[in-house]
C-alpha positions as CSV (number, residue, x, y, z in Angstrom):
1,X,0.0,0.0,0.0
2,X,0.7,3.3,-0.3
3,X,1.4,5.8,3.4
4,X,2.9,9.0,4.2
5,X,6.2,8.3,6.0
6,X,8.8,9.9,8.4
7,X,12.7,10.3,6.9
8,X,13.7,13.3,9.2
9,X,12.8,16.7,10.3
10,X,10.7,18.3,7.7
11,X,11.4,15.4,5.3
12,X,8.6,13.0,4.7
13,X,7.4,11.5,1.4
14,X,5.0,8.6,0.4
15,X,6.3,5.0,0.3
16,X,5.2,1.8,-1.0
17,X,4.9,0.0,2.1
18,X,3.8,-3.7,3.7
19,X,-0.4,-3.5,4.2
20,X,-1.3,-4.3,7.7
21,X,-2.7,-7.3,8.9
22,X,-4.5,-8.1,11.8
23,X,-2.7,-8.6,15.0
24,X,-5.0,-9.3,17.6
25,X,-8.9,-10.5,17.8
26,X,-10.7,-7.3,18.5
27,X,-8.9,-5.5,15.5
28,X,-10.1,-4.1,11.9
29,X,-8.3,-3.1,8.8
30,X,-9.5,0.1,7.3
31,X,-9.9,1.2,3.7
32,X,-9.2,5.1,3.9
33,X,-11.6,7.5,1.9
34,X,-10.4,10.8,3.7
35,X,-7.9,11.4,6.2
36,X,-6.4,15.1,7.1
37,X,-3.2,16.6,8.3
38,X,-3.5,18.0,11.7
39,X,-1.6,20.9,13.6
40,X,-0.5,18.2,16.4
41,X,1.6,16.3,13.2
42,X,3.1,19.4,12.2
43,X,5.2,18.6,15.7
44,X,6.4,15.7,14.2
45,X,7.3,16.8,11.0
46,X,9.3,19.3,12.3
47,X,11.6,17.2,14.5
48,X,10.1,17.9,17.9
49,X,8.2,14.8,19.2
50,X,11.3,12.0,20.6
51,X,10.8,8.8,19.8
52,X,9.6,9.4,16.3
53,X,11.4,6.8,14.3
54,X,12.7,6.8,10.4
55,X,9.5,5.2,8.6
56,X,6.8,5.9,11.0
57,X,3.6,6.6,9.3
58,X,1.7,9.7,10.2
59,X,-1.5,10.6,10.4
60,X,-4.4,10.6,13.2
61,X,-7.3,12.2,11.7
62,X,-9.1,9.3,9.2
63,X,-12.4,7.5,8.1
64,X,-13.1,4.6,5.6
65,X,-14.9,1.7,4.9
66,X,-14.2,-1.4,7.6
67,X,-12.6,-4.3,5.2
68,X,-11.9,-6.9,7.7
69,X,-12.2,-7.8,11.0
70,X,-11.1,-9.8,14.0
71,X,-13.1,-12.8,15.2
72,X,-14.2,-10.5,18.4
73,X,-15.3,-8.0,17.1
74,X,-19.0,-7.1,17.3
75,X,-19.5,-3.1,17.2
76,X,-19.0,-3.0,13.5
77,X,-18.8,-4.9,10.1
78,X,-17.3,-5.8,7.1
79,X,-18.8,-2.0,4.6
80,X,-19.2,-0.1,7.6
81,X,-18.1,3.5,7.3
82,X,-16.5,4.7,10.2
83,X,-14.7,7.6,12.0
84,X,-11.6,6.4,13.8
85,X,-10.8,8.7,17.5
86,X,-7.1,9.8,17.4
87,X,-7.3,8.2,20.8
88,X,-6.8,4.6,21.2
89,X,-8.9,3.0,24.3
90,X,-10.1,-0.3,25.4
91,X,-13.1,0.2,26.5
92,X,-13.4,-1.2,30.0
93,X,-10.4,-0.2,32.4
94,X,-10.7,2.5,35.1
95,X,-10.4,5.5,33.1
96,X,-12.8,4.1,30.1
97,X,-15.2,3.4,32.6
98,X,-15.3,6.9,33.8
99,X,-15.0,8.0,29.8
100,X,-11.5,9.4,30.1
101,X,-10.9,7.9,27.3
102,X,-7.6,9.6,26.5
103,X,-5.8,8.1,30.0
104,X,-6.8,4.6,29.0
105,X,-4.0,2.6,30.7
106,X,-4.1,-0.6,28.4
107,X,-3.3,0.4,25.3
108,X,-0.1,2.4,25.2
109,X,3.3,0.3,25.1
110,X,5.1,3.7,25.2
111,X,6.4,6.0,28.0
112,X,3.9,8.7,27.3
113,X,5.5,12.2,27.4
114,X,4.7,12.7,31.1
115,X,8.0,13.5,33.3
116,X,7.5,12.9,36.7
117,X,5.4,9.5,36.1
118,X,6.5,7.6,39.3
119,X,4.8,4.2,38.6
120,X,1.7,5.1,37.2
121,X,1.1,3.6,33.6
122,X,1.1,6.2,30.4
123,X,-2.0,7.5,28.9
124,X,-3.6,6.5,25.8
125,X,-2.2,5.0,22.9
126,X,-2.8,8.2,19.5
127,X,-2.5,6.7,15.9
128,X,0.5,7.7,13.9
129,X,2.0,9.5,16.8
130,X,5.7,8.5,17.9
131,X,7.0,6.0,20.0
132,X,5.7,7.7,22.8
133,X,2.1,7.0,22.4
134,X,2.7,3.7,21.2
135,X,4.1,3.5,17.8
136,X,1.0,2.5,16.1
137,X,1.0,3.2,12.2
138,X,-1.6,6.6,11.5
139,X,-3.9,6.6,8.9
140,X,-2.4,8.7,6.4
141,X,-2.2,6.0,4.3
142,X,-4.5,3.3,1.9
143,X,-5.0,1.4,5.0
144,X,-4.8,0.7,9.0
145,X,-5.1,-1.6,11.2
146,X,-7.3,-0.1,14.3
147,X,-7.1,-1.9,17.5
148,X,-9.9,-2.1,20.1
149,X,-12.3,-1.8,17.1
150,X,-15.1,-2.9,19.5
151,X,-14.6,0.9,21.7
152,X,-12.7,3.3,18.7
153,X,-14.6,3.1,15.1
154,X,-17.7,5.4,14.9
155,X,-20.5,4.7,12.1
156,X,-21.3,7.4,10.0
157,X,-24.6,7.6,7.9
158,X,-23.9,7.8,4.6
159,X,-25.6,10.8,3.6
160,X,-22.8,13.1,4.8
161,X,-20.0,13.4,2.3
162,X,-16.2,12.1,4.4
163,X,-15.8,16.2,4.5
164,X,-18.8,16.5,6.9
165,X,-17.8,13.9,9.7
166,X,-13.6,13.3,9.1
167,X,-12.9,15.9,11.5
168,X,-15.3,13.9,14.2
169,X,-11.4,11.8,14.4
170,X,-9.9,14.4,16.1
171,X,-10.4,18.2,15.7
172,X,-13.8,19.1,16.3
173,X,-14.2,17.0,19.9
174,X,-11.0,18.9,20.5
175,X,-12.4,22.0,20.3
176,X,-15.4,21.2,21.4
177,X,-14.1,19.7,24.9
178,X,-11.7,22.2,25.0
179,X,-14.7,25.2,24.6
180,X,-16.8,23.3,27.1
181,X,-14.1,23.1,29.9
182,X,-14.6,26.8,29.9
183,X,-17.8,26.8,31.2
184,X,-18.6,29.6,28.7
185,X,-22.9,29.6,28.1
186,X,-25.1,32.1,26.1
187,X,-24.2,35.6,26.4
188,X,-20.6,34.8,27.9
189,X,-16.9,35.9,26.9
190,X,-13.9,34.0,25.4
191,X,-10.6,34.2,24.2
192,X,-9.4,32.0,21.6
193,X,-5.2,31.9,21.5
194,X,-4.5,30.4,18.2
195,X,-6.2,30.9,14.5
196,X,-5.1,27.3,13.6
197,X,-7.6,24.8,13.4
198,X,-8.3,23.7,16.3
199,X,-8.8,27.5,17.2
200,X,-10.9,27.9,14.5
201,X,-13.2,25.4,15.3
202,X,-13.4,26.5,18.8
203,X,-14.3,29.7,17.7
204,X,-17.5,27.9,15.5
205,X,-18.5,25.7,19.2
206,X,-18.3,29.0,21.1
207,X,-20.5,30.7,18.7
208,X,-22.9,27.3,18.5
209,X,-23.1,27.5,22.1
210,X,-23.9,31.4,22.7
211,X,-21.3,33.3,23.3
212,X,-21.3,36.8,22.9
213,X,-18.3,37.6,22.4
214,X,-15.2,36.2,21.1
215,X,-12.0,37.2,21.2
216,X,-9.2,35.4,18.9
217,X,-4.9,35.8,19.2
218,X,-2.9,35.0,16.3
219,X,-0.2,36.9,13.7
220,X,-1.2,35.3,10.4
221,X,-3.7,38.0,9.0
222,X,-5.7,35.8,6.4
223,X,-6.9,33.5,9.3
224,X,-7.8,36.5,11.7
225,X,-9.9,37.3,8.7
226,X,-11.5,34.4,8.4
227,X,-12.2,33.9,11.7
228,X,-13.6,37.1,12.2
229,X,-15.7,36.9,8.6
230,X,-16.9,33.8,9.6
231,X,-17.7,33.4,13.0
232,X,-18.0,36.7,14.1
233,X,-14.8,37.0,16.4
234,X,-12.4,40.3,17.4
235,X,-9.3,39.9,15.7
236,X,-6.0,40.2,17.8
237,X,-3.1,40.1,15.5
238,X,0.0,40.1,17.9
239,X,3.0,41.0,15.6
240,X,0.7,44.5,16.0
241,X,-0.2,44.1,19.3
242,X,2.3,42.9,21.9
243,X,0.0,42.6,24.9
244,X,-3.4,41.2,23.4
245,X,-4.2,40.3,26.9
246,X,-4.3,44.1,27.9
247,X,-6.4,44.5,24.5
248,X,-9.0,42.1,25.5
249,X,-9.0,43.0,29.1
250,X,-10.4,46.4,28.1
251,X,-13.0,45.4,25.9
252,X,-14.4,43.4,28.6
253,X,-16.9,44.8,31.3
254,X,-15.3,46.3,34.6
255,X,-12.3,45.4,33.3
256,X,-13.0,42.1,34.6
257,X,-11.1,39.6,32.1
258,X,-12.8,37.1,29.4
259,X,-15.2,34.5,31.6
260,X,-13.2,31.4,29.6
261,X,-10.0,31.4,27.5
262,X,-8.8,28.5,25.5
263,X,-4.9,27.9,24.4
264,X,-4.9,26.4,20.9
265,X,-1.3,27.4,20.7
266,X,0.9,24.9,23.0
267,X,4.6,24.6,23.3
268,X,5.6,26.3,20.4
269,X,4.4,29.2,20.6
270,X,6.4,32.5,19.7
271,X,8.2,33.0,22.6
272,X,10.8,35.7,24.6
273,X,14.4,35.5,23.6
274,X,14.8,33.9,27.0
275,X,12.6,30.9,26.3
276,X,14.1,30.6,22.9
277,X,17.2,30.4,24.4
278,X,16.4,27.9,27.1
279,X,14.4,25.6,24.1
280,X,17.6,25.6,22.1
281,X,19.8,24.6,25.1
282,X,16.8,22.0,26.1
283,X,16.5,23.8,29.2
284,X,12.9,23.8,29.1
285,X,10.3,21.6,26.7
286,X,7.6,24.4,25.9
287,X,7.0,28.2,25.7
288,X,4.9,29.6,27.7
289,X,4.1,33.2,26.4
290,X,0.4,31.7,24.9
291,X,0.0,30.1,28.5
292,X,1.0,33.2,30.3
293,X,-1.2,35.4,28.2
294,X,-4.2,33.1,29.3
295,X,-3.7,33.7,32.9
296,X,-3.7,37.5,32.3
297,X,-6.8,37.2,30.1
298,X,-9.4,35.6,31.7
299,X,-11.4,36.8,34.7
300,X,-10.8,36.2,38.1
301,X,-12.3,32.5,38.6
302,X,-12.6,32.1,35.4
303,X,-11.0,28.5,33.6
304,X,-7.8,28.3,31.3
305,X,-8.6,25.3,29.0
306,X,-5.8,24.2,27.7
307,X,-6.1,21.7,23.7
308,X,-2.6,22.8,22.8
309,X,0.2,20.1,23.1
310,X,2.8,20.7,25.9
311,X,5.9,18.7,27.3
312,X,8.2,19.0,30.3
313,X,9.1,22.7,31.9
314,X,7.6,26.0,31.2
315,X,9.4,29.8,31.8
316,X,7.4,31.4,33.6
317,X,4.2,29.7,34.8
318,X,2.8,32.8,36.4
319,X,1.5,30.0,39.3
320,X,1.0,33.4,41.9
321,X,-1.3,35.1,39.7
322,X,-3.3,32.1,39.1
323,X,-3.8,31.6,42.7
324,X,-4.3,34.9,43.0
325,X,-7.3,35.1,40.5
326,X,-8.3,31.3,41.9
327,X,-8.2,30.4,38.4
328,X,-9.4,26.4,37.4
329,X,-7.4,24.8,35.0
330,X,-8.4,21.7,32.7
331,X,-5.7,20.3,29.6
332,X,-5.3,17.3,28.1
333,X,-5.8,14.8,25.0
334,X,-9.4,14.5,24.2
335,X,-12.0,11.9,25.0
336,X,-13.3,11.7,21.6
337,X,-15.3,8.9,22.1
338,X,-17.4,10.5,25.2
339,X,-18.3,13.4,22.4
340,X,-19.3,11.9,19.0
341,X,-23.1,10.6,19.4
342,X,-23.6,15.0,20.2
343,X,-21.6,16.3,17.9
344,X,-22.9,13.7,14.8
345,X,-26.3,15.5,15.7
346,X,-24.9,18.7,15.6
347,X,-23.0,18.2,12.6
348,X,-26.7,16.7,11.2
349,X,-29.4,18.8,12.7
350,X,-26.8,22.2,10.4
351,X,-25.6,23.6,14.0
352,X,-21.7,23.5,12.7
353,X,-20.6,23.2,9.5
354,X,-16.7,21.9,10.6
355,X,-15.6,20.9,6.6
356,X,-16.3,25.2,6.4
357,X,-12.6,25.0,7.4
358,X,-10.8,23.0,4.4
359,X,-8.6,25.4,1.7
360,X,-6.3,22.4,0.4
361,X,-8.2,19.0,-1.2
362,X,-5.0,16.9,-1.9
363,X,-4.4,13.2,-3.1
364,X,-2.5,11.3,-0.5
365,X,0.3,11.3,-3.2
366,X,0.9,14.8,-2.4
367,X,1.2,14.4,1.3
368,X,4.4,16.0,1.1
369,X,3.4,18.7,-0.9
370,X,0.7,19.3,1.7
371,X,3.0,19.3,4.9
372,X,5.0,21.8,3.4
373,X,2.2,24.1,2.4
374,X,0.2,23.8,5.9
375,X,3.2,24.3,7.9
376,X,4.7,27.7,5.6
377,X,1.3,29.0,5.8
378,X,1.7,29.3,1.9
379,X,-2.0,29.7,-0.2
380,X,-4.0,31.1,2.7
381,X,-3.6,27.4,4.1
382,X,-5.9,26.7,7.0
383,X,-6.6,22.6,7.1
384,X,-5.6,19.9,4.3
385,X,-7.6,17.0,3.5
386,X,-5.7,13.8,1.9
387,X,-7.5,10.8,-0.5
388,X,-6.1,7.9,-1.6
389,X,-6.2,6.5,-4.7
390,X,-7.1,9.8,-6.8
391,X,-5.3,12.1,-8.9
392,X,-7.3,15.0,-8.6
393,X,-9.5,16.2,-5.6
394,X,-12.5,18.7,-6.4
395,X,-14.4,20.1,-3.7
396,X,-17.7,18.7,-3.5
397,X,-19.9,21.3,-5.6
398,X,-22.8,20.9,-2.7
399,X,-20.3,22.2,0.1
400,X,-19.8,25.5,-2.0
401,X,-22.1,28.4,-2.7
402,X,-20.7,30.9,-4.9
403,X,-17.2,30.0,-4.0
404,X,-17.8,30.5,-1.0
405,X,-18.0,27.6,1.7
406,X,-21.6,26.4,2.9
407,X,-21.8,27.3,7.3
């Protein structure tokens, strides 16, 4: 088959490689229709995830049609269409059980990225995500094998074009736990650190879910004004504006602070010279000028949600002033599978129109060609979409009015 795979910092290309098999009872191989580049595999690409190996196969955003299956499976069949979670979880150990899905401690061979782990197992096992999480081929590629098939795989009707539902995988739970952990309601406040796609799609959930007024950080001006043509939000462009925290602080009432904020950002963000420094000398794993800017956002009691990927230290934590403002914090992978029965009705019943986001329909050929373009920020790039086995990808005329994308 045919797969996107790893040769080196900012040098991947698409191999002919082995097809996968299945390995265990409860697994499935997967015929991909539509699988996406994400921010989090930008990390990758550019060196900065250890334990990414020469070969690996990306990818952790996919769908298809279920080819075969292991003898215990039972959730789904031979034709199904399915969404696959980024997160790999089996089903029925302490943390499934409570639908923490993401700190399933079954499935992940790997260390997990976690420091100070004592004795406690690692989180989750992600698809197509370093050695870390497991080292379980990702799904940019003709096909996967998916383990736990009986808890991940998520049937899609088949009325909604792969477009509609791919980003159920990963990117749209995302957002949407990571909006909900804000507590944000109708007629509340948020800030949204990062224009990306994640951010994006935050900034769609926040909207869905009545807020009045949001607020979104980032320095590349073509998806401020997206953002703010399409969903309504205040631009912040920080190359302009060097304390957007300040900015948004006085556009709120009293002076009070947003009542949620939400780092899309993570740990490699645009920091001071300092943290520059300290990241080259590996001093310190992440930058925290997104993180600190949060903390100086949001209102006192107010939550600091935190989707973006971050590993080991941080410069300046700013710990004080979140005592100080008795701020609640809540991070972490996603439980994707605790989200997508709500968000499928969402996605059906018009509420949010998540494929609104795509610029760049590719064929997995030019997975390369993609990378490169998504992490440059070349063509106005906001999210690429990948399918195998064409030459040429058309957007799907229904999605478009006027050249402009269907919300």
């Amino acid at each position: 088959m045919r797969a996107l795979t790893y040769h080196g910092a900012h040098d991947v290309k698409v191999d002919t490689v082995p097809d996968p098999t299945l390995q265990e009872s409860d697994d499935i191989i997967l015929r991909v229709t539509a699988t996406a580049i994400c921010g989090s595999d930008l990390h990758l690409y550019r060196g900065k995830i250890p334990s990414t190996e020469h070969g690996d196969i990306f990818g952790h955003e996919f769908m298809g049609i279920v080819e075969e299956v292991g003898s215990d499976v039972t959730a789904v069949s031979r034709g199904d269409r399915v969404v696959i979670p980024f997160v790999i979880a089996c089903g029925s150990c302490f943390f499934c059980n409570h639908d923490l899905f993401a700190a399933c401690e079954t499935t992940n061979t790997g260390r997990g990225a976690i420091l100070n782990k004592k004795a406690i197992p690692p989180g989750a096992a992600l698809f197509g995500f370093s050695h870390l999480y497991g080292g379980i081929p990702g799904g940019q590629a003709e096909y996967v094998r998916v383990p736990k098939a009986n808890t991940g795989p998520f049937k899609v009707p088949g009325t909604l074009a792969d477009e509609k539902v791919l980003f159920l995988s990963d990117i749209l739970p995302t957002a949407y736990q990571a909006v909900k952990n804000t507590e944000i309601g109708s007629g509340s406040s948020i800030a949204i650190y990062g224009a990306g796609p994640v951010g994006l799609l935050c900034a769609a959930v926040a909207r869905m879910l009545g807020a009045e007024r949001i607020f979104m950080v980032d320095h590349h001006p073509y998806r401020l004004a997206y953002a703010q043509q399409t969903y309504g939000v205040i631009p912040i462009n920080f190359d302009e504006d060097d304390d957007p925290a300040d900015t948004i602080i006085r556009q709120t009432p009293g002076m009070r602070g947003v009542d949620g904020v939400v780092d899309a950002v993570g740990f490699e963000a645009k920091g001071s010279t300092t943290e520059t420094i300290l990241a080259t000398l590996k001093l310190e794993g992440s930058s925290g000028k997104a993180l600190r800017q949060c903390i100086a956002a949001v209102r006192r009691g107010g939550v600091v949600s935190v989707p973006g990927v971050y590993a080991g230290f941080i410069h300046g934590f700013m710990f004080g002033d979140a005592f100080d403002k008795g701020l609640t914090f809540r991070m972490g992978q996603t439980h994707v599978q605790r989200y997508l029965p709500e968000l499928l009705e969402c996605i059906e019943g018009g509420k949010i129109s998540p494929e609104a986001i795509i610029t760049h329909r590719m064929s997995l050929e030019q997975a390369a060609e993609g990378y490169k373009i998504f992490d440059k920020k070349e063509e106005d790039c906001r999210k690429v979409i990948l399918t195998p086995g064409k030459g040429h990808i058309e957007a799907p005329a229904t999605d478009m009015i006027g050249g402009i994308p269907a919300l």
